[in-house]
C-alpha positions as CSV (number, residue, x, y, z in Angstrom):
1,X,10.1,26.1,-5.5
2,X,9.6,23.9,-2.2
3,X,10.3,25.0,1.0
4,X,12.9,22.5,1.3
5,X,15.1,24.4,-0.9
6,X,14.2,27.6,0.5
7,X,15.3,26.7,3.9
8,X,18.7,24.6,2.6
9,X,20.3,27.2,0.6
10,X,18.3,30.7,0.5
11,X,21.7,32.1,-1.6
12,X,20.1,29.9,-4.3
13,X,16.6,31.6,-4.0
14,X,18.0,35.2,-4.0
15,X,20.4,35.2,-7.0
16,X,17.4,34.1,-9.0
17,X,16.2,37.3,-11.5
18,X,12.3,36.3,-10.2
19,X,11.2,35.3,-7.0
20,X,7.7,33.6,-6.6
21,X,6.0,35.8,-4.0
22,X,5.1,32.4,-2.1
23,X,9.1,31.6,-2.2
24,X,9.1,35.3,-0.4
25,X,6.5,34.8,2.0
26,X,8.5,31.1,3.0
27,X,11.7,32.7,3.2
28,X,10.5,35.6,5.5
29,X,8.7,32.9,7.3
30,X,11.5,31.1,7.8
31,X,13.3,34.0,9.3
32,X,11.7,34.3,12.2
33,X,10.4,30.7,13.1
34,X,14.0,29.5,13.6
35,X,17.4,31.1,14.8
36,X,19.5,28.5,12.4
37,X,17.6,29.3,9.4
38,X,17.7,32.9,10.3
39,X,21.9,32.5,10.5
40,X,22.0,31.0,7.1
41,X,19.7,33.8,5.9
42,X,22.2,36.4,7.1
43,X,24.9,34.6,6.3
44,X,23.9,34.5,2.7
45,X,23.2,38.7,3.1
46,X,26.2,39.2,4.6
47,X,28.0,38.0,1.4
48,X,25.4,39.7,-0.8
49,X,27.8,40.6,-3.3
50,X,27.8,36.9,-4.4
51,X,24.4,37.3,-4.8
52,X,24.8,40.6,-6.7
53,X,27.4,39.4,-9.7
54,X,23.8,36.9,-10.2
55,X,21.2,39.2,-11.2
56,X,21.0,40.8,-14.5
57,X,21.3,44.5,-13.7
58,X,22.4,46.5,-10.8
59,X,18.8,48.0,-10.3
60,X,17.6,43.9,-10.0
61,X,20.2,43.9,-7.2
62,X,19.5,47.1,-5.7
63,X,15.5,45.6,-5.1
64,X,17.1,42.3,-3.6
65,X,19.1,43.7,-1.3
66,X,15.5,45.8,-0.2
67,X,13.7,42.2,-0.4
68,X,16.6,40.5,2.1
69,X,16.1,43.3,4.2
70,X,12.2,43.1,4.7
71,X,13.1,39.3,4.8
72,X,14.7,39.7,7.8
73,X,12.6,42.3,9.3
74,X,14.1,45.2,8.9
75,X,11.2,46.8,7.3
76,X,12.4,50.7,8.0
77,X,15.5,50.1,6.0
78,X,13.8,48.3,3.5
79,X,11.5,50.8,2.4
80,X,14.8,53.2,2.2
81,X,16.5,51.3,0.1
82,X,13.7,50.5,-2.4
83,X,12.1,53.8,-3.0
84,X,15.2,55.4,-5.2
85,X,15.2,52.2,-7.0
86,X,13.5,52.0,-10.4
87,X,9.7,50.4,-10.5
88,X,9.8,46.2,-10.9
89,X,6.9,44.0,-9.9
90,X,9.3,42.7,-6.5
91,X,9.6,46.2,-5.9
92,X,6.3,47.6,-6.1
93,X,5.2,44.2,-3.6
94,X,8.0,44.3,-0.9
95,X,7.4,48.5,-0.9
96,X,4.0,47.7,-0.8
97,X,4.3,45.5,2.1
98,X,7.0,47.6,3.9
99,X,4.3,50.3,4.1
100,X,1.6,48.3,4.9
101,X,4.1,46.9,8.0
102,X,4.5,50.8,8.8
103,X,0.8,52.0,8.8
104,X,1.2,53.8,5.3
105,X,-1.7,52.1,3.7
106,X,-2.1,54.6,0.7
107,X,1.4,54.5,-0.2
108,X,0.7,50.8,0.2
109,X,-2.0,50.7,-2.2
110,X,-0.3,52.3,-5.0
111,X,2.5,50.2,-5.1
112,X,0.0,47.1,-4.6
113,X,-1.8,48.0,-7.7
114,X,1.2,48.5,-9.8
115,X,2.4,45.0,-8.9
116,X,-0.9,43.5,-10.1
117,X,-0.8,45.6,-13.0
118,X,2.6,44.0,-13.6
119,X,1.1,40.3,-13.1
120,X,-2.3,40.4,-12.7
121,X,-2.3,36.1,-12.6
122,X,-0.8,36.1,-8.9
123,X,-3.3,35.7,-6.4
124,X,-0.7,37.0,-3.7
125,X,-0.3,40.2,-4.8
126,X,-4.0,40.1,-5.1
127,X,-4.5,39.3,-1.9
128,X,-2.2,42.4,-0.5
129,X,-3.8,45.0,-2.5
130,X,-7.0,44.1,-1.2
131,X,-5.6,44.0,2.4
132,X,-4.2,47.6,1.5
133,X,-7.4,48.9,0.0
134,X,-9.9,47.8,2.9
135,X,-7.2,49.2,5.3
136,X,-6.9,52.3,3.6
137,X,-10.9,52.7,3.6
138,X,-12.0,52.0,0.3
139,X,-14.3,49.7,1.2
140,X,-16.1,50.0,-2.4
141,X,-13.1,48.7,-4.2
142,X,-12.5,46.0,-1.7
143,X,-16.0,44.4,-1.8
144,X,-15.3,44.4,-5.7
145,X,-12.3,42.4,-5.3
146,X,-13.8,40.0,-2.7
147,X,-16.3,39.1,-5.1
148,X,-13.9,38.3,-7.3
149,X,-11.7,36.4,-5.8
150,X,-14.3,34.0,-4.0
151,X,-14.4,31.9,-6.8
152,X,-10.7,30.9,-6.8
153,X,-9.9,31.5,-3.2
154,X,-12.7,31.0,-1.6
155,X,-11.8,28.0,1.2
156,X,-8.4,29.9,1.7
157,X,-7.6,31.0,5.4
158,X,-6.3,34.2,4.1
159,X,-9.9,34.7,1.9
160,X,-11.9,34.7,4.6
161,X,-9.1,36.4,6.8
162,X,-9.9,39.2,4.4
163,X,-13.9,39.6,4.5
164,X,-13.5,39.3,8.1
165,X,-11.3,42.2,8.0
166,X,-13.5,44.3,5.7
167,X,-16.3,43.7,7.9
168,X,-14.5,44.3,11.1
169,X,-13.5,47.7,9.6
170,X,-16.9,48.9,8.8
171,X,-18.2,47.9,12.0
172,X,-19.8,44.8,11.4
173,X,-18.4,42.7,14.1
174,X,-20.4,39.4,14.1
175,X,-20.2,39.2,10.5
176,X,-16.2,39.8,10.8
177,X,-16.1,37.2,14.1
178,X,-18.0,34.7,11.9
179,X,-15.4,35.3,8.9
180,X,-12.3,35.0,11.3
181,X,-13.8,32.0,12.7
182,X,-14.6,30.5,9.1
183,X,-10.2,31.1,8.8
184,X,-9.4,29.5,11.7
185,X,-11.7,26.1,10.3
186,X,-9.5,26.1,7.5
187,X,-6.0,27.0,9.0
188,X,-5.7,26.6,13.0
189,X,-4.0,29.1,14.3
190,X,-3.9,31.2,11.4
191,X,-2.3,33.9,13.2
192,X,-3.9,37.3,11.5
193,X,-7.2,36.0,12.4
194,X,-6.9,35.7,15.9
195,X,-5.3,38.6,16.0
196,X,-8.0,40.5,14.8
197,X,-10.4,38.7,17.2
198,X,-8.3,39.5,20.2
199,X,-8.3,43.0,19.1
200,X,-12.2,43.4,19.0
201,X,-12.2,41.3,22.3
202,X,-10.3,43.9,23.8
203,X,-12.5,47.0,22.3
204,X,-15.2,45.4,24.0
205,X,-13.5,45.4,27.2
206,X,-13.6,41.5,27.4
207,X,-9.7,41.9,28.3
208,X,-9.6,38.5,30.0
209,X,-10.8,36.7,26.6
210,X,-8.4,38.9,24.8
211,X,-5.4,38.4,26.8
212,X,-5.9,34.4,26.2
213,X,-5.6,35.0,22.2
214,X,-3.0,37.7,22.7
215,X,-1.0,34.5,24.5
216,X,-1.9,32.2,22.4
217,X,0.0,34.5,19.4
218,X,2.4,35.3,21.8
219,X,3.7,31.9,21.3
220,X,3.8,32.1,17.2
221,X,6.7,33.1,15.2
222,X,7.2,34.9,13.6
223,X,6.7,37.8,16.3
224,X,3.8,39.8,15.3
225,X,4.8,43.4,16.3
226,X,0.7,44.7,17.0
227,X,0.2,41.8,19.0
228,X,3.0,42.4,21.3
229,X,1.8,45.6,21.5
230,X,-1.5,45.6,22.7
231,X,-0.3,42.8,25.2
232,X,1.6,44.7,26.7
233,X,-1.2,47.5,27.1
234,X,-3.3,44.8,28.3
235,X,-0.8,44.2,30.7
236,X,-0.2,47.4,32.1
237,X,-3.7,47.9,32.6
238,X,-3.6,45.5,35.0
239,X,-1.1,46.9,36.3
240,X,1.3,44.1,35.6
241,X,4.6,46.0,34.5
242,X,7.4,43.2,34.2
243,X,5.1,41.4,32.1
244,X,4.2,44.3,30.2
245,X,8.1,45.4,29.5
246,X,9.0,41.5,28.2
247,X,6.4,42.1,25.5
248,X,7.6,45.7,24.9
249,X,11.2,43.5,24.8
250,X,9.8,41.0,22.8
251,X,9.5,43.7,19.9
252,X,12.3,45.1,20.7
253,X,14.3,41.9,19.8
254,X,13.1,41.5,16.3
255,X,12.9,45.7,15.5
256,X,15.8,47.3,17.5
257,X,14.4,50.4,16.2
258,X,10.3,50.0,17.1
259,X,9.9,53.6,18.8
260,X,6.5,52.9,20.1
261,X,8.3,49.5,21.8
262,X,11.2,51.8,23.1
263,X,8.9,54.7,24.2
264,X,6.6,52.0,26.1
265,X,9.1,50.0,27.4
266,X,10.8,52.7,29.1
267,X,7.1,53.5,30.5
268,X,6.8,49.8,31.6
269,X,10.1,50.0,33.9
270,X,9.7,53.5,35.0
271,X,6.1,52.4,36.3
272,X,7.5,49.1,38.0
273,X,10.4,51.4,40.1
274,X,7.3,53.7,40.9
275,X,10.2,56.3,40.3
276,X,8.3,58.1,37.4
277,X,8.1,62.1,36.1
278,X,5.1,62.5,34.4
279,X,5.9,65.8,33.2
280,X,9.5,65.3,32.3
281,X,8.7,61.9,30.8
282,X,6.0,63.9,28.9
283,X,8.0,67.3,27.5
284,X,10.7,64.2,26.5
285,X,8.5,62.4,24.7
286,X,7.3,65.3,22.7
287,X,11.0,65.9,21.7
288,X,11.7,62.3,21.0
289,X,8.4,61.9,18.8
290,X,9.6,64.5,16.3
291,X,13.9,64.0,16.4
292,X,12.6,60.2,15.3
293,X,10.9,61.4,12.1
294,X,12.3,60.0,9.4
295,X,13.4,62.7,6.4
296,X,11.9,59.9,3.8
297,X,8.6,60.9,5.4
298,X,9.0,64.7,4.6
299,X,8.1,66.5,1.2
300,X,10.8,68.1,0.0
301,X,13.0,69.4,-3.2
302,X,14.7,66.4,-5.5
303,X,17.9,68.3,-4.6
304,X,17.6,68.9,-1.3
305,X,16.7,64.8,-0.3
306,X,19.3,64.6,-2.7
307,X,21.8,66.6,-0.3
308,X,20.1,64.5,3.2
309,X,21.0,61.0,1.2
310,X,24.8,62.7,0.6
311,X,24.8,62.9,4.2
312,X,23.3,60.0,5.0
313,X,20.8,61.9,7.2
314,X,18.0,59.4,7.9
315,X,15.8,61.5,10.4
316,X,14.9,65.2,11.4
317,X,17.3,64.5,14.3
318,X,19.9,63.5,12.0
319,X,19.1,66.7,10.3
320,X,19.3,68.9,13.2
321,X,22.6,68.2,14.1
322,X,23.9,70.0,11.0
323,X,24.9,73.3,10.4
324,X,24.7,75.8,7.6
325,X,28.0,75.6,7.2
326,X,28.0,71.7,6.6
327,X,25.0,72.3,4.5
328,X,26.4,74.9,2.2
329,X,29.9,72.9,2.3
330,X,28.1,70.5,-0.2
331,X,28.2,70.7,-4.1
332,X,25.0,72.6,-5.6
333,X,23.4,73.4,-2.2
334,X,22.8,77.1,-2.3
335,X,20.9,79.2,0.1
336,X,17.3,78.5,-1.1
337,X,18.0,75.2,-0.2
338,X,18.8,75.7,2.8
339,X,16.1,78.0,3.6
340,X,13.8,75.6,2.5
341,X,15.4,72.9,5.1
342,X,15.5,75.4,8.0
343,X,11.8,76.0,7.2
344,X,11.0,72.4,7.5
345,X,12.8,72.3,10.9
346,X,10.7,75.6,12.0
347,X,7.5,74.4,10.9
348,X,8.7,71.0,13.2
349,X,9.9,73.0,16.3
350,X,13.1,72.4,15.6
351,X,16.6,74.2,14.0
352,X,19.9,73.7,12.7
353,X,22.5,73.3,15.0
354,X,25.3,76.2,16.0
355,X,28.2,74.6,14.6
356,X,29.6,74.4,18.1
357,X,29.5,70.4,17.4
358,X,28.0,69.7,20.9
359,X,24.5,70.6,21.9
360,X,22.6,68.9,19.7
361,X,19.3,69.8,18.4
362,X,16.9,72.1,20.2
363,X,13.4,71.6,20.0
364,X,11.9,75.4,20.0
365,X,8.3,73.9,20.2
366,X,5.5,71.8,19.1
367,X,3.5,73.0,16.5
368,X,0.0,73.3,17.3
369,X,-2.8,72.2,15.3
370,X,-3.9,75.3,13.4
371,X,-1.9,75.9,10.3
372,X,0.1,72.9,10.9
373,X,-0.8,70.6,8.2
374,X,-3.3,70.8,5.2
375,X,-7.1,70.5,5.3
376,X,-6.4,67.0,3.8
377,X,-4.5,65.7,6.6
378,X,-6.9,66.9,9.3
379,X,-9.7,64.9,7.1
380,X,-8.1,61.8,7.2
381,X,-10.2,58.8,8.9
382,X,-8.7,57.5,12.2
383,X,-9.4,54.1,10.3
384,X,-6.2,54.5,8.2
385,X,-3.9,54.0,11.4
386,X,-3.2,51.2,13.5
387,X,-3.8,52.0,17.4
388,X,-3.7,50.1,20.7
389,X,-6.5,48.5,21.8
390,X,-7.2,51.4,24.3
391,X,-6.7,54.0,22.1
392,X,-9.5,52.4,19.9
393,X,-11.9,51.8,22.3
394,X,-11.0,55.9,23.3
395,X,-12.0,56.7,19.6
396,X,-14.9,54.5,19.6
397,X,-16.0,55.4,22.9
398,X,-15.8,60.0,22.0
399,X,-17.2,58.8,18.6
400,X,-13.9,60.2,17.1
401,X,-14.0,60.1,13.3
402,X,-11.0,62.2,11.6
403,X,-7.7,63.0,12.9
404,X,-8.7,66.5,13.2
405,X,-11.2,65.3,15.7
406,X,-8.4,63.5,18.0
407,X,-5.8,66.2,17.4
408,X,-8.6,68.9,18.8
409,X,-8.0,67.3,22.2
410,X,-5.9,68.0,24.9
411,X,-4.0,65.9,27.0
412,X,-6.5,67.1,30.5
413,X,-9.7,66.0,28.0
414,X,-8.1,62.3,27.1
415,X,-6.7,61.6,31.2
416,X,-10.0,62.2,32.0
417,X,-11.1,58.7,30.3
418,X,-10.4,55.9,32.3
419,X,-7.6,53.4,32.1
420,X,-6.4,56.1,29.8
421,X,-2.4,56.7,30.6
422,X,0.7,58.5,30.0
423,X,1.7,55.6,27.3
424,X,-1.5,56.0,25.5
425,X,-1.1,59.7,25.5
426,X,2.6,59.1,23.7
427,X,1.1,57.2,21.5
428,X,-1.5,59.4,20.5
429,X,1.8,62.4,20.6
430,X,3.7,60.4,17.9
431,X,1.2,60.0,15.0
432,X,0.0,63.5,15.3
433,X,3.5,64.2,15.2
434,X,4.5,62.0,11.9
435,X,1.5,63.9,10.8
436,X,2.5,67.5,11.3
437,X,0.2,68.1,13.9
438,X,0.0,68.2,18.0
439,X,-2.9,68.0,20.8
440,X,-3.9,71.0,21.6
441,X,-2.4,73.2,23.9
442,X,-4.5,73.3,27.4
C-alpha cells in the first residue's frame, strides 16, 4: 500500500475488507494536509454505498463508514457510529483512537488492548495502547511496554515521542524534554513532540518560548485541536483577542462541533467589543455545558438508549426537548422507563419539556458536588484529562491531585489565581459537568 495510491483513488483503499493501520494513518493524513485530496475523500464517502456492496458483511461496512468518519475528522460521530457495531480489530483501533481524540483514555485503553489482542504483530496498534495506558495513568504497564518495544522501535520518532510522554506525565521533565528532543533528531517537526514541549514551556510560564512552538505547529496540518487551543489561551493572556478568536476559528473549521472552541471563541469576541456579562455569560455557560452532553456518555437501560437512538436524540438537550407524551408514544417504553429518563434529567438539573413545543429545556439547577457522582469519580487523577496550559499550571500550582480536589473549589477561590479568567473557569464548568459534578456553590 503506498501513499501514492492512497492519495489517487482512496474509494480503492476503503472497499478493501482490511486496512493496514499505516494506510489509515496516510489517508487521515491526507485529509487534512490538502483541500483536493480532502474533496476526493468526501467524494468517495459521499457515494459510500459503492463502497458498501465491497465489503463482506454489513457489520464490515457499518465499521468503515465509522473509519471514513474519523478520517475526515469527525471524531464525535465516529465514536457514535462504531460503538453499536460488533467488535473487529478496525473497530476496536478507530474507537480506540476516537476516545483517545475525546479525553476518554480508559475507554481508550480497552478497546486498544482488544485490537492488539486481535493482532498482536502490528507495532501501530502497539504504539496507541501504550499512548492510552501512560495517558490513562498506568504508568506500570507503560514502562513494561516501552521496554519492549525499544528493541524494534527504538530510533522511531513516535518511540521516543512516547517515553517522553511517560516521563512528562510523572513529572520528570528533563528526562521527557531530552526524549522529545531525541524525536525531533529523528523526525523534524514531528508535530506531537513539540507539542508536548510547548506545553511544558507554558507550565513553566516561559510563554514567550511556548508561543514560538505553538506557531510553529500552527503552521502544520493537519490542525492539531490542543494546540490551537492553548494558543489561543496564550493569546488571550496577553490580552491579544483577534488573534486569540482565529485560533479558536481555526478549530472551529476542522470540528464545527468543538464546544470548548465555540464556548472560547465567543469569550475571545465578547472580550475584544469590551461589551461582556460576566454573570450572564457565566449562568449560560453552566446551561450550555450540560444541554451539550452527549446521551452516549450517560449510563442507562439497553431499552431506554434503545428508545434515544429511535429518536435520534444525540445529547441531554436533544433529550429535554421531549415530552412524556412523545416518550410513551414509542413501542415498549412504559413508565419505568420514563422515570428512569426523568431521573437522569433531575439528577442533571434538567426536565422534560411541557409538550407546549416551544420553550425548550429548562435547566432547574446544577448539581452540586455532594451526592452527585460516585466515590470513584471524585478519585479520579486530574492526569486523565487534557487541560489548557493555565488550568495546568492552576493544578500544579494548588497541588490539586483528584477531581474531587478541583470540584471542592469555588469559582471566588480559582479568580483569585492570577491570569486565571472567565474561559478558564468554563473550562473547568464543562468537565465537571461531563462528569456529574459542579464547583461548589460559594
Amino acid at each position: 500500500m503506498t501513499a501514492a495510491a492512497t492519495a489517487t483513488d482512496p474509494r480503492e483503499v476503503l472497499s478493501q475488507d482490511e486496512i493496514p493501520t499505516a494506510a489509515l494513518m496516510e489517508l487521515r493524513r491526507l485529509a487534512h494536509c490538502s483541500m483536493e485530496e480532502r474533496s476526493l475523500l468526501e467524494q468517495a464517502i459521499a457515494d459510500f454505498g459503492s463502497i458498501a456492496k465491497k465489503l463482506s458483511s454489513e457489520n464490515k461496512a457499518e465499521v468503515r463508514k465509522g473509519t471514513c468518519l474519523w478520517v475526515l475528522g469527525k471524531v464525535e460521530d465516529a465514536f457514535r457510529v462504531l460503538e453499536p457495531a460488533r467488535q473487529s480489530k478496525e473497530r476496536a483501533y478507530i474507537l480506540g483512537l476516537s476516545y483517545l481524540d475525546l479525553g476518554r483514555v480508559q475507554d481508550a485503553v480497552k478497546q486498544l488492548h482488544e485490537a492488539v489482542d486481535a493482532d498482536s504483530g502490528d507495532e501501530n496498534l502497539k504504539l496507541a495502547l501504550l499512548e492510552a495506558r501512560i495517558r490513562a495513568g498506568a504508568a506500570e504497564e507503560a514502562e513494561k511496554m516501552i521496554g519492549q518495544l525499544e528493541k524494534k522501535l527504538g530510533r522511531s520518532a513516535e518511540y521516543h515521542y512516547l517515553r517522553g510522554l511517560q516521563s512528562d506525565y510523572q513529572g520528570y521533565f528533563d528526562d521527557a524534554q531530552e526524549a522529545y528532543e531525541r524525536a525531533l533528531e529523528i523526525e523534524p517537526g514531528y508535530a506531537k513532540a513539540i507539542f508536548r514541549m510547548a506545553h511544558m514551556l507554558d507550565l513553566r510560564g516561559e510563554d514567550a518560548r511556548a508561543l514560538e512552538l505553538y506557531e510553529q505547529l500552527r503552521k502544520l496540518r493537519p490542525c492539531h485541536v490542543h494546540t490551537m487551543i492553548n494558543l489561543g489561551t496564550l493569546y488571550e493572556d496577553r490580552g491579544e483577542y483577534e488573534r486569540a478568536a482565529e485560533c479558536y476559528r481555526a478549530v472551529l473549521e476542522n470540528y464545527p462541533n468543538h464546544a470548548r472552541a465555540k464556548l472560547y471563541l465567543r469569550d475571545a469576541v465578547s472580550s475584544s467589543s469590551m461589551f461582556y456579562d460576566e454573570d450572564a455569560a457565566r449562568r449560560e455557560a453552566k446551561v450550555q455545558q450540560i444541554l451539550s452532553q452527549p446521551v452516549a456518555e450517560i449510563s442507562c437501560s439497553p431499552r431506554v438508549r434503545a428508545a434515544l437512538q429511535r429518536m435520534n436524540v444525540t445529547t441531554l438537550g436533544d433529550l429535554a426537548q421531549k415530552s412524556e407524551e412523545d416518550l410513551l408514544g414509542l413501542p415498549n417504553f412504559g413508565r419505568t422507563s420514563l422515570r428512569e429518563l426523568k431521573e437522569l434529567l433531575a439528577a442533571r438539573g434538567l426536565s422534560l419539556s411541557s409538550g407546549g413545543g416551544g420553550a425548550g429545556p429548562t435547566p432547574v439547577a446544577v448539581p452540586a458536588v455532594a451526592g452527585a457522582s460516585s466515590e470513584e469519580t471524585l478519585k479520579r487523577n486530574l492526569s486523565e484529562f487534557e487541560w489548557s496550559g493555565r488550568i495546568r499550571k492552576l493544578i500544579e500550582k494548588l497541588s490539586l491531585v483528584t477531581v474531587g480536589d478541583l470540584a471542592a473549589l469555588s469559582e471566588t477561590d480559582l479568580l483569585k489565581n492570577k491570569n486565571l479568567g472567565m474561559t478558564s473557569i468554563k473550562e473547568i464548568q464543562r468537565k465537571l459537568s461531563e462528569l456529574g459534578l459542579a464547583m461548589r456553590e460559594e
